[in-house]
N, C-alpha and C positions, 0 to 999 in steps of 0.2 A: 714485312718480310719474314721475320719470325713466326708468326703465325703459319704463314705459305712453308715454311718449312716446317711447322709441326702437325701441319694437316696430311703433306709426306709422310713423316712417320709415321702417321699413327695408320696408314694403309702397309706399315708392316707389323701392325697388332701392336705398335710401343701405345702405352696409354700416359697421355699429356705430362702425368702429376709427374712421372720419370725420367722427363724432361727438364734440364738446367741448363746453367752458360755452359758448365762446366761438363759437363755428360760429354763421355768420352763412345761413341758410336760401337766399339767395338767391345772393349771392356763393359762397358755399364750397361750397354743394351742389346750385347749377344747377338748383333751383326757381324756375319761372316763374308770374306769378300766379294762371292756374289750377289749379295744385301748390298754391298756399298758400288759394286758396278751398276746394279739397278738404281743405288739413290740417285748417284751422279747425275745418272739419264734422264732420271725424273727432274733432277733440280735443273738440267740443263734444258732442257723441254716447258718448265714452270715460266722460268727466268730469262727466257732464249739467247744464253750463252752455249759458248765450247770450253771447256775445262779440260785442261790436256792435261795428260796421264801425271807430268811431274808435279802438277799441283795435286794430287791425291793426298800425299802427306800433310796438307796443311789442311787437311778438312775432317780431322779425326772428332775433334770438339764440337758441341753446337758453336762457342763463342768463336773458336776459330773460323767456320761456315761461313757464320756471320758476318764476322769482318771480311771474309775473301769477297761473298757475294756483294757486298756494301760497294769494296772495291773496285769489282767489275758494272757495278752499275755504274759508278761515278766516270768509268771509262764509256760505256757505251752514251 
């Protein structure tokens, strides 16, 4: 799952090594909202969930991502 997500990024020019649990999407990797309206789309398209608007805030971190995605797959 990790990996599927950093193969995402790195189609918005982030390069791997910049990547941690802890990399903050916005801060750390100079995505602006419409970056992260695209990632969404993209993670939701990868993953084939829907991620509604309120869960934006819990998806700032890679590690946070992570555990959201985990979550919803353990639901699906």
């Amino acid at each position: 799952m990790k990996n599927q997500v950093i193969e995402i990024l790195k189609q918005f020019g982030i390069s791997e090594s910049a990547i941690t649990d802890q990399t903050h999407f916005t801060r750390d990797l100079g995505l602006d909202s419409l970056d992260t309206v695209d990632l969404i789309m993209q993670l939701e398209k990868e993953f084939g969930i829907r991620i509604p608007d309120e869960d934006y805030s819990k998806l700032t971190t890679m590690q946070g991502l992570l555990t959201y995605l985990e979550a919803e797959q353990a639901i699906a």
